[in-house]
N, C-alpha and C positions, 0 to 999 in steps of 0.2 A: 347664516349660511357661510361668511366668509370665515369663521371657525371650523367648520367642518372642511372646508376648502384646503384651509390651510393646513389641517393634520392629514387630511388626503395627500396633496402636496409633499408633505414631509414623509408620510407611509414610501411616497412613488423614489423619491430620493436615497432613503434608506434600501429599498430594496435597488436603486440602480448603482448604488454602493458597492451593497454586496455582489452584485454579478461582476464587477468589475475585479474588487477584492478576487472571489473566486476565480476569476480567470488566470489569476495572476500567478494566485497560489497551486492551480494547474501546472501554471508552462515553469514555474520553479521545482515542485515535485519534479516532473520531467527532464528538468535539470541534473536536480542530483541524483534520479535515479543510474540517468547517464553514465555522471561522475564516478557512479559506483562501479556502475560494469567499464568504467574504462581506467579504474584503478587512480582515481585522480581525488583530490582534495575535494569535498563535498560542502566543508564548512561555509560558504559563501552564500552560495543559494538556499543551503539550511536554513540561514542564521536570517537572511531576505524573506524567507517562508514563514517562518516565526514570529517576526515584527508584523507579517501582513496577516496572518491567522490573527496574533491578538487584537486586531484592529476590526475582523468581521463579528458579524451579527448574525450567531450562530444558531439564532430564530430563523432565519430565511431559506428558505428551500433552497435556493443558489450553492448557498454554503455547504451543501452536504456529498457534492461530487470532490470538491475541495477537501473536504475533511476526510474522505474515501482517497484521495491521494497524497493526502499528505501523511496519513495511517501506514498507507504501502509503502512511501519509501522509508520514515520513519525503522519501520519492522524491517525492511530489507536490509537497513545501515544495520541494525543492530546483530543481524541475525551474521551477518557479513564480517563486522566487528566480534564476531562472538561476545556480547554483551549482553547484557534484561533487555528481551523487548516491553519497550514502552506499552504504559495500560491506558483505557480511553484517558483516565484520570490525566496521566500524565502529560498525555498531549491536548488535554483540554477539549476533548467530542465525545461523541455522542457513541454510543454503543455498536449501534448501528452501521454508521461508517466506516468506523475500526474494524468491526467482523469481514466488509466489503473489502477493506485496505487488505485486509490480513488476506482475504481469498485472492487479490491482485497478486501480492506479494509472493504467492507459489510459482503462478508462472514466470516471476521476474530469479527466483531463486533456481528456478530452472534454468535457466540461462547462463547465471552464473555456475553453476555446477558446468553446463556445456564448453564452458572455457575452460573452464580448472581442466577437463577431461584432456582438453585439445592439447593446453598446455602440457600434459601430461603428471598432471597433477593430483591422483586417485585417491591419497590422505584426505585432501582440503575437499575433495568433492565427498566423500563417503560421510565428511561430516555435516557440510551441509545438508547432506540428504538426510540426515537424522532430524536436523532442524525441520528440513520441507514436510518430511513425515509427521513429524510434532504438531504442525501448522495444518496440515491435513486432518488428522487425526481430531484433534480441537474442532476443527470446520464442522466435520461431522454432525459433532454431537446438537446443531440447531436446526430443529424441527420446526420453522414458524411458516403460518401462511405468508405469502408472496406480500400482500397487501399491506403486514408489517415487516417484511423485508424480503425483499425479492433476490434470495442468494442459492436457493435449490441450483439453478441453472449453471454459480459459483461453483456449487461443491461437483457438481458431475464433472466441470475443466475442471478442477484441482485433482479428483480423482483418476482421472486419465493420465494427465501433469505427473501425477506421482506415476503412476504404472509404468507410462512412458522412462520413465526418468530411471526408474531401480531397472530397468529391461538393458538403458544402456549403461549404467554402470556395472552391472553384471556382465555384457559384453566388454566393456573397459579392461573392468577385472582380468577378464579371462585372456585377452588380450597382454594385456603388462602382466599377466604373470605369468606368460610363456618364457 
């Protein structure tokens, strides 16, 4: 008994690990997404996020909201950077997560195009809306039951997200091109 005890014990610790890990790796996504829309140096919280990703036990349920935000900022720095977005490979998750990150990451790139606009900046947002498009488009094409991933509800905001979003760049447009 006191073996079974003890890997119980050990199960309950593992998993109070990772809740912690994942919270962590939450409130620093959140970080740099920040960072991002406020035009500031990201590297920090990244590079924080990273060390505490490769430290989780990416068996544990905990882990998979984590990995769904650290996918989204991830895809948003790159998309931002004009760079390769990272593949689940690269960031080291799970497929699953990444599709979720990626569907976050529309409305965070909306955002960022709402500034660019403000700024009055119609080059740099025309192009990220190509990207948000891309990221839509991709969304789309996953037909799965909810039960193996619950992102239907995902692609309808993102689909809106874009609509919304080309409705006001096109006022933009017309706008600055008076």
């Amino acid at each position: 008994m006191k073996d079974i005890s003890d890997r119980m014990a050990e199960k309950e610790t593992v998993r109070e690990e990772s809740i912690s890990m994942s919270r962590k790796v939450i409130r620093l996504s959140k970080n740099m997404i920040h960072a991002i829309h406020a035009g500031e140096d990201c590297s920090g919280p990244r590079k924080e996020m990273q060390k505490a990703i490769s430290k989780m036990d990416m068996s544990q349920p905990a882990s998979l909201d984590a990995m769904m935000e650290y996918s989204e900022a991830e895809i948003l720095l790159a998309i931002v950077n004009g760079t390769n977005i990272p593949s689940p490979e690269d960031l080291g998750i799970d497929c699953g997560s990444w599709l979720m990150g990626m569907a976050d990451a529309i409305g965070e790139l909306r955002r960022v195009i709402l500034t660019r606009l403000m700024e009055s900046d119609l080059e740099s947002a025309k192009t990220l809306f190509v990207s948000m498009d891309e990221l839509c488009e991709g969304l789309m094409v996953f037909d799965v039951p909810d039960a193996i991933l619950p992102i239907r509800r995902k692609q309808d905001v993102a689909r809106s997200l874009l609509e919304r979003t080309r409705s006001d760049l096109l006022n933009a447009t017309l706008t600055f091109g008076r």
